[in-house]
C-alpha distance (Angstrom), angle and dihedral (degrees) to the residues before:
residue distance angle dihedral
X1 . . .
X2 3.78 . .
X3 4.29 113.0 .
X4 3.32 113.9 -114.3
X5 4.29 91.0 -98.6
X6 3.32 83.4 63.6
X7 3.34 96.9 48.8
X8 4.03 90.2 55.1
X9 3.20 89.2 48.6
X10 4.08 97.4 74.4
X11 3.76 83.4 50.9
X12 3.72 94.0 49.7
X13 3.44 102.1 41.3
X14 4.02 99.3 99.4
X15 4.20 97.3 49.0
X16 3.77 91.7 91.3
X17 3.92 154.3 -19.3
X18 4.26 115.6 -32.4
X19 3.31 99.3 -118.5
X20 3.75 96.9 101.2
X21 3.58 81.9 41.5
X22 3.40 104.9 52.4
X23 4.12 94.8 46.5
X24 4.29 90.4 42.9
X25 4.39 84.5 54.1
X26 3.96 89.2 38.4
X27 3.66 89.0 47.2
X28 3.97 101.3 44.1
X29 3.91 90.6 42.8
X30 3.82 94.5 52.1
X31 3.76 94.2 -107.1
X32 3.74 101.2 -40.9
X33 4.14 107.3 126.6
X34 4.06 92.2 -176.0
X35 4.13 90.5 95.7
X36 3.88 77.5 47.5
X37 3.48 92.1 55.2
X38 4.22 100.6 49.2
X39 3.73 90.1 42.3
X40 4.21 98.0 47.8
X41 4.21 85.6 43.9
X42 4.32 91.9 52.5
X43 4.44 92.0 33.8
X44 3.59 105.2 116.2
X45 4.01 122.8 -175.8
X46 4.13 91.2 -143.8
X47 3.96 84.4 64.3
X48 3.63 91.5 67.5
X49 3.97 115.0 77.6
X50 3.85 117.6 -143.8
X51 3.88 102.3 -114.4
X52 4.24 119.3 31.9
X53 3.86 110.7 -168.4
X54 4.04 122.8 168.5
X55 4.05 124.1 169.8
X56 3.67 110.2 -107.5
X57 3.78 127.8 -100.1
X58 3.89 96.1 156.0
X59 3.77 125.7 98.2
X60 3.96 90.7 -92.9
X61 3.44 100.8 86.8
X62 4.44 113.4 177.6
X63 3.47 122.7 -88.4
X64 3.76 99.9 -157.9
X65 3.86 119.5 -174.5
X66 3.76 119.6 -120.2
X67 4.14 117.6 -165.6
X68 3.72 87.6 -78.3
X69 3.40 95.6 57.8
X70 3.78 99.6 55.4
X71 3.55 100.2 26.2
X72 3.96 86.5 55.9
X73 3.86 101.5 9.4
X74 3.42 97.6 -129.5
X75 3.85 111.2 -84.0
X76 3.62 89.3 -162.2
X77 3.68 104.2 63.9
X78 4.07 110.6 142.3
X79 3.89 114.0 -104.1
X80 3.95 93.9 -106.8
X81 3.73 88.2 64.1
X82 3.63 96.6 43.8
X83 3.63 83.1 58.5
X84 3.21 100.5 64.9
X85 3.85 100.8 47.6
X86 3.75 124.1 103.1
X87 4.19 111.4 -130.8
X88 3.69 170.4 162.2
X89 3.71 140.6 -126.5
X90 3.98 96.3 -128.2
X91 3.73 109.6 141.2
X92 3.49 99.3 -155.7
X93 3.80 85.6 63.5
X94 3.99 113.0 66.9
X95 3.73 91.7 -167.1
X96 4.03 96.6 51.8
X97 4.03 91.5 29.1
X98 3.45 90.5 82.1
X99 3.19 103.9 70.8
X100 4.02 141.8 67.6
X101 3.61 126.7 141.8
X102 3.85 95.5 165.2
X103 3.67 125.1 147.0
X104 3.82 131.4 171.7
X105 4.13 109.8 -165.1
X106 3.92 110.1 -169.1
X107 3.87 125.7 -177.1
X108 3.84 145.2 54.5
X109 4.24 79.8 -52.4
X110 3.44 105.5 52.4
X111 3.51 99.0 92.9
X112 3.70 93.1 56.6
X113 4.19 94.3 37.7
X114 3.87 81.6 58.8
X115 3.88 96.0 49.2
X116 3.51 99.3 -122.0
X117 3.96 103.8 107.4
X118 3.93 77.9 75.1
X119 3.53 79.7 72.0
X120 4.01 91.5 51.3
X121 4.29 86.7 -102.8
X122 3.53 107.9 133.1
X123 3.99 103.8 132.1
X124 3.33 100.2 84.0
X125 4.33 117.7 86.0
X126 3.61 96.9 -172.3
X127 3.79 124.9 49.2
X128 3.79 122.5 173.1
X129 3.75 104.9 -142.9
X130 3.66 121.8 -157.4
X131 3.76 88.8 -28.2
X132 4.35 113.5 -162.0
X133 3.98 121.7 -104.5
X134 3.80 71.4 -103.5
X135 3.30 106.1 60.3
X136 3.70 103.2 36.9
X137 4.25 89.7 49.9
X138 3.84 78.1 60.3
X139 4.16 95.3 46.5
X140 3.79 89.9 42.6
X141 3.75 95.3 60.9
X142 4.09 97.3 37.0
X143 3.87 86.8 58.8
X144 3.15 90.1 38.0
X145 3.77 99.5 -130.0
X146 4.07 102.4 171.1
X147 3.96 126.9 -48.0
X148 3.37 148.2 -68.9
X149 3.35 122.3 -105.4
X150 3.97 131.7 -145.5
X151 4.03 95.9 -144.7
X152 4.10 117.4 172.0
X153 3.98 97.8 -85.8
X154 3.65 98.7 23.1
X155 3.82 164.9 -17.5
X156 3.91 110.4 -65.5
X157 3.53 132.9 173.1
X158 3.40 123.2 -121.7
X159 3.86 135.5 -162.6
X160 3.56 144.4 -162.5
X161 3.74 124.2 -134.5
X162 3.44 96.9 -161.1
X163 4.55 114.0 -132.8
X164 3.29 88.9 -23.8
X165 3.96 117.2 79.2
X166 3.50 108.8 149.1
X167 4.15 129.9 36.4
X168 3.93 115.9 -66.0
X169 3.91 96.7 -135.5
X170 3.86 89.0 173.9
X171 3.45 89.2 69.5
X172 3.80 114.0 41.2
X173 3.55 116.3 97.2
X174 3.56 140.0 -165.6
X175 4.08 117.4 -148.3
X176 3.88 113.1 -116.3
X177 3.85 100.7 -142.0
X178 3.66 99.9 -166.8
X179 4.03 112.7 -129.4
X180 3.71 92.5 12.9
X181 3.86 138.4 122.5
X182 3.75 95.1 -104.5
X183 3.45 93.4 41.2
X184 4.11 90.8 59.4
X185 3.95 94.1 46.5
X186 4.01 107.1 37.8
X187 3.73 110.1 92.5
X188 3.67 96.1 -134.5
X189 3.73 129.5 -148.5
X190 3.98 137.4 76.9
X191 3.54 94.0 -17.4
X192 3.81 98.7 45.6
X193 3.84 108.2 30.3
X194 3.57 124.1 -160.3
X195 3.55 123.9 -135.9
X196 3.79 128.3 172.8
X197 3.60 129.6 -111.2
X198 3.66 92.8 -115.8
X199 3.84 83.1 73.4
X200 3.48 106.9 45.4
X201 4.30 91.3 41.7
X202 3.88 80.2 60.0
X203 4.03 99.2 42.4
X204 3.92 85.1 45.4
X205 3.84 95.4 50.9
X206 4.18 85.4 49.9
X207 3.84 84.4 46.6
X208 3.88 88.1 54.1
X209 3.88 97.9 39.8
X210 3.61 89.4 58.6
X211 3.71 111.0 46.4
X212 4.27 78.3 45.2
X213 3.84 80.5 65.0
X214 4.08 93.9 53.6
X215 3.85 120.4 83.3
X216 3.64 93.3 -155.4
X217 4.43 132.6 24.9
X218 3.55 133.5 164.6
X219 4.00 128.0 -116.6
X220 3.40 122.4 -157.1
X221 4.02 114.1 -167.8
X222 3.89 110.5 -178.1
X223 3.98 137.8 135.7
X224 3.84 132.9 -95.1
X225 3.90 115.8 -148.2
X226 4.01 125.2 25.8
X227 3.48 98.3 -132.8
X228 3.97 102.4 85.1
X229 4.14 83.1 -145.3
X230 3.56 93.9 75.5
X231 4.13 103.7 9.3
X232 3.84 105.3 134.2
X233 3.88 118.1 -152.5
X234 4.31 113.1 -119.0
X235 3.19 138.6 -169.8
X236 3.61 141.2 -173.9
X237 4.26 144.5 -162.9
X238 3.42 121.7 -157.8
X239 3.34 143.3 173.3
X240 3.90 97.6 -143.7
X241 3.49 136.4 53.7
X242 4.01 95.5 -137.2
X243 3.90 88.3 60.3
X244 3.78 91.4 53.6
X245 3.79 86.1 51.4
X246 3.87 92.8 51.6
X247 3.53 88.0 59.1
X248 3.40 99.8 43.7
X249 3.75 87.2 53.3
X250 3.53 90.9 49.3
X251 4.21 111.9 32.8
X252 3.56 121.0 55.6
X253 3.91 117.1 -90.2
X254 3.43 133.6 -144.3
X255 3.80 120.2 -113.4
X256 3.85 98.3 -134.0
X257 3.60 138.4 -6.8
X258 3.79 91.1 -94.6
X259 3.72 98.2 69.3
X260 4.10 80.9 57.2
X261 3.50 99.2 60.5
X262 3.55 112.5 126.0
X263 3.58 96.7 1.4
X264 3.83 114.9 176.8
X265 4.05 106.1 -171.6
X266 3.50 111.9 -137.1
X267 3.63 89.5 -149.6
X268 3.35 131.2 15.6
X269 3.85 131.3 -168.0
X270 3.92 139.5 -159.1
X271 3.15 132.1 -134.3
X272 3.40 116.3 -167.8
X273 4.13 97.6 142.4
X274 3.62 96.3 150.3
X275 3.73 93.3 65.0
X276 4.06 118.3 67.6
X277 4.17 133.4 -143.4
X278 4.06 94.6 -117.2
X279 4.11 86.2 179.0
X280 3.87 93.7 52.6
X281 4.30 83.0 127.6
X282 4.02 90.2 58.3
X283 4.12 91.3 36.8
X284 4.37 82.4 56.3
X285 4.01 80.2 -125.8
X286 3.91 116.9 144.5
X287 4.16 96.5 -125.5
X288 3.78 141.0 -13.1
X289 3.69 92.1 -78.1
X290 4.01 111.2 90.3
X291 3.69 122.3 179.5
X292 3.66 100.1 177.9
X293 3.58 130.2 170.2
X294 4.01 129.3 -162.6
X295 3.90 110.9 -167.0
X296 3.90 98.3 -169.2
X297 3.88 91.1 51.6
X298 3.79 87.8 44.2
X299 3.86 91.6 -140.3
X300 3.87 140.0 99.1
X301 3.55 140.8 -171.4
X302 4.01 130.7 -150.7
X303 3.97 119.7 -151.9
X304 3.73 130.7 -176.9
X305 3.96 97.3 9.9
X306 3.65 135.6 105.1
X307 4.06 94.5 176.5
X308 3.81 105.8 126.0
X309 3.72 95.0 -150.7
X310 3.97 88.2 59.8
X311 4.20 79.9 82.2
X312 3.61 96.8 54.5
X313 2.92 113.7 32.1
X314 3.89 86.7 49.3
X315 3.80 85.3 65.0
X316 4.02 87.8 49.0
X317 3.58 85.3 66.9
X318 3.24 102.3 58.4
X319 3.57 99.4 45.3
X320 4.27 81.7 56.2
X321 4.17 70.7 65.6
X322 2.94 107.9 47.2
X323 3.77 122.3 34.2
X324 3.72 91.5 58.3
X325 3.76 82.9 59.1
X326 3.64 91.3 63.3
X327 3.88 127.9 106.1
X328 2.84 108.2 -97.2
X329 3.95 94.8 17.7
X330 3.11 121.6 -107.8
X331 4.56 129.7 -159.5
X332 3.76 130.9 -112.1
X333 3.41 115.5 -150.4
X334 3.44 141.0 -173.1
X335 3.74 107.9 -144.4
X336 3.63 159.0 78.3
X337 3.59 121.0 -80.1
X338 4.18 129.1 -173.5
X339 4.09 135.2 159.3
X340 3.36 145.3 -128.2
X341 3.55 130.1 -128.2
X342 3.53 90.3 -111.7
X343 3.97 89.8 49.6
X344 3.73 97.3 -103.3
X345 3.91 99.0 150.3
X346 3.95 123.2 -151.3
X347 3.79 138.5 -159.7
X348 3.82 122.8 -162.3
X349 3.71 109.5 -162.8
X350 3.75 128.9 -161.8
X351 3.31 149.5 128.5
X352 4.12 119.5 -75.9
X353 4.37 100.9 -73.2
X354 3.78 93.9 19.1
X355 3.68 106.2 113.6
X356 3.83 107.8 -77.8
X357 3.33 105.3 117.5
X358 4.26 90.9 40.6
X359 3.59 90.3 47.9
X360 3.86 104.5 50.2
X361 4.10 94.5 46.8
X362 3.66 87.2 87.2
X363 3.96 110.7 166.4
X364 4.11 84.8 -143.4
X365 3.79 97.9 49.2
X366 4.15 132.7 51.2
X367 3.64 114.0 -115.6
X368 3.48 110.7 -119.6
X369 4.20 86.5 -176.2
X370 3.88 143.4 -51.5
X371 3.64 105.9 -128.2
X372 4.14 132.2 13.9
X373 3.97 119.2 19.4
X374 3.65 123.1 159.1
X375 3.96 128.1 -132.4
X376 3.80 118.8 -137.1
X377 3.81 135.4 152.6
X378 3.67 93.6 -79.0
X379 4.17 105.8 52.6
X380 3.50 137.7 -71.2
X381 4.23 117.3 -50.8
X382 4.10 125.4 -174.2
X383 3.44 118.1 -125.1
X384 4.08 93.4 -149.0
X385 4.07 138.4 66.0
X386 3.86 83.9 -145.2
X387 3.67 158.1 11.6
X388 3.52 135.8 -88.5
X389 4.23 103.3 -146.8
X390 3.74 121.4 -166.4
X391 4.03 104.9 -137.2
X392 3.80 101.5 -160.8
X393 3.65 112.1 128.4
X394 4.03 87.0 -11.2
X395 3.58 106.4 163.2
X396 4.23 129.0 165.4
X397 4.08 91.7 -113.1
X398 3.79 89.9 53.5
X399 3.48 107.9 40.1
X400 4.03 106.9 1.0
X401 3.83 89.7 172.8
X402 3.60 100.6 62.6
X403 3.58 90.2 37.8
X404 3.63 104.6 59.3
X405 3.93 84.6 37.0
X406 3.69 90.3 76.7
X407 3.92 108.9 81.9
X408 3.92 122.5 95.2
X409 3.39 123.2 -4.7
X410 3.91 93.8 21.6
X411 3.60 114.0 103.5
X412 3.83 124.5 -148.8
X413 3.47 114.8 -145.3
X414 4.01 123.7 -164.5
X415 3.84 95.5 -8.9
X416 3.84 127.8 142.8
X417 3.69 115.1 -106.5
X418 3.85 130.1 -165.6
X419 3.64 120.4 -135.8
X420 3.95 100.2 -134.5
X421 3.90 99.6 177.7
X422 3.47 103.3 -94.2
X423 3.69 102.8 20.7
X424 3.98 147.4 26.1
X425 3.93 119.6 -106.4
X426 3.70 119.0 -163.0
X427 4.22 115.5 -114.3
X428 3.59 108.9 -152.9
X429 3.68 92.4 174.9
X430 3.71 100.7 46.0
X431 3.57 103.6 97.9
X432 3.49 110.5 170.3
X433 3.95 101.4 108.3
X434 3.98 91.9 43.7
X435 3.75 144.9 -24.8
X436 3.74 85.4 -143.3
X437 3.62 101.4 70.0
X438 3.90 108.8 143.8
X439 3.74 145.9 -174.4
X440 3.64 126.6 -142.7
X441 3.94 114.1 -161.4
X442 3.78 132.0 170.4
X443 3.95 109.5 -97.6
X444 3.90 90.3 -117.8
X445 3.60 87.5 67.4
X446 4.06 85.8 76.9
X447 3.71 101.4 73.7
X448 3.48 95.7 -139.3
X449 3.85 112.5 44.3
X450 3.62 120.0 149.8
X451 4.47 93.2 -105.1
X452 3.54 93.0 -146.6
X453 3.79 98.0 46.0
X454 3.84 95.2 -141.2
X455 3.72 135.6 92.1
X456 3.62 133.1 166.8
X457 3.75 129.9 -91.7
């Protein structure tokens, strides 16, 4: 008898590319991709309805808010879910006062007390590690980064991506290391583009050069996936503070420095988007911008784009890699998930700007997340420590959840603002620089999210 991921997975076989597809089959069949190959050729999208709900019976039972709960946020939630909760050190905020795993290392040895001169960084004699909503609110306007916005209940920053506001999937690539694991379970071709590793030693080694030029960076370390089965270890270098504060909105942070000690990333990304690939013709790339990723050196580098979502959804990616790979195998999935009081889970699916995040912030259920959740034998777990809202048209009588999520700590990214004398007002219906402009938020800014962010099946 099939287990009930594989199961899902017929149903969920026509939402996006087969990669995850073809390494969950190879994986499952002991290598063999021929069941791959009968069930990719007869997967068809209109087989898969737009919402899948089922009661509980797993071990992730709902946590559902009562008043208490988000009119005080619950001081007393157990350890495990405080784990699993994306945050700030703001003390007027029990839930995000909790936690702080800031450091600041400064000297000849800061590259290597942050972990990055593993990397070959070691220029750099100031690196902002981990930095609070606080603290990077207060980086964001010294280097003057973009502006800060006057929205409805409360001062957010806001940034501007430049010509590129939305993900360049032309250019990402994925490094085709002949004879190894990745090579044998991505499904290559438009979707997944090889490159070799010719090209990405060389991008890297710009990557490196430049961030060796820098007297300060920021490094993000955080966690992809809530269930600690699966949850992968990240971590990021940029050059600006507002891109360590997307991630931080949008990965899941550690409560104190503690739970960082000896962290070994199992992937590790670069961003060096102020710098461009000026031989993209000899690399056999399509432009100057190069997202490329190499899964056996667990590391990638980003040229040429500002686009915050270029980090995370990079990461989505590879979990589309690697959960499949698990034992037993477990589902990537590109959707929106809340539950019921009665812990009867449901996933919204759709393509990116479709309705997940709007549909799943439902006043009468917790939010488990808005975006990327895995499937595995125990219930449904998000990937993410926050959303990723699209702000076009947003308004408090259509979706009052996002709305009044967008105050401190959010970040607006590509949105209109009016210039009202003394302050900047937030335009969601001023489209003229992009119909993509976005907010990222922490989850807890939805007063009822599921804590643990996992349910059951």
């Amino acid at each position: 008898m099939l287990s009930s991921s594989r199961i899902f997975l017929r149903t969920a076989t026509g939402i996006g590319g087969k990669t995850a597809l073809k390494a969950f089959i190879a994986r499952s069949s002991g290598g063999s991709t021929s069941y791959y190959n009968s069930l990719a050729g007869s997967s068809s999208s209109s087989s898969l309805p737009a919402v899948v709900g089922k009661k509980s019976t797993k071990k992730y039972q709902a946590f559902y808010p009562t008043n208490h709960h988000v009119q005080h946020h619950d001081q007393q939630a157990t350890a495990t879910q405080r784990r699993y909760k994306s945050a700030l050190p703001i003390t007027e905020d029990p839930i995000r006062g909790g936690y702080d795993s800031s450091d600041i290392y400064s000297g000849p040895t800061a590259c290597e007390t942050a972990g990055i001169s593993k990397l070959g960084i070691t220029g750099p004699t100031t690196i902002y590690k981990n930095q609070t909503f606080e603290e990077l609110f207060q980086h964001e306007v010294k280097n003057d980064e973009g502006k800060v916005a006057s929205a409805e209940y409360g001062e957010t920053f806001t940034v501007d991506t430049g010509k590129f506001t939305g993900r360049s999937p032309g250019d990402k690539w994925l490094v085709k290391n002949i004879g190894s694991e990745s090579d044998a379970n991505i499904d290559w071709g438009k979707v997944n583009q090889p490159t070799t590793p010719e090209v990405f030693d060389e991008l890297y080694e710009k990557a490196v050069n430049y961030f060796n030029t820098k007297e300060k960076c920021y490094v993000f370390d955080g966690f992809c996936g809530a269930n600690p089965k699966s949850q992968r270890k990240i971590r990021f270098v940029h050059e600006m503070a507002w891109q360590q504060h997307f991630v931080t909105n949008m990965f899941i942070r550690a409560n104190s420095s503690s739970e960082l000690e000896g962290f070994e990333p199992d992937f590790t990304v670069i961003n060096a988007c102020s710098q461009v690939d000026e031989d993209w013709e000899k690399h056999g790339l399509n432009s100057e911008v190069a997202v490329v990723f190499n899964v056996e050196k667990k590391c990638a580098v980003i040229f040429g784009t500002w686009y915050g979502g270029e980090n995370k959804k990079g990461i989505f990616s590879l979990m589309n890699y690697w959960l499949p790979m698990e034992d037993p195998p477990q589902l990537p999935m590109h959707c929106s998930a809340n539950v019921g009081k009665d812990g009867d889970s449901a996933l919204f699916f759709g393509l990116s700007g479709t309705g997940k995040t709007t549909l799943s912030a439902d006043p009468h259920r917790a939010l488990i997340g808005d975006d990327e959740h895995g499937w595995d034998e125990d219930g449904v777990f998000n990937f993410e420590g926050g959303c990723y809202a699209k702000t076009i048209n947003l308004s408090e009588k259509t979706e009052p959840d996002i709305y009044r999520a967008i105050h401190k700590d959010a970040m607006l990214e590509n949105v209109a603002l009016k210039d009202e004398g003394d302050k900047f007002v937030p335009d969601y219906f001023d489209t003229s620089k992009t119909e993509n402009g976005r907010v990222s938020y922490p989850i807890f800014h939805i007063d009822n999210y599921h804590e643990p962010q996992m349910a059951g099946h």
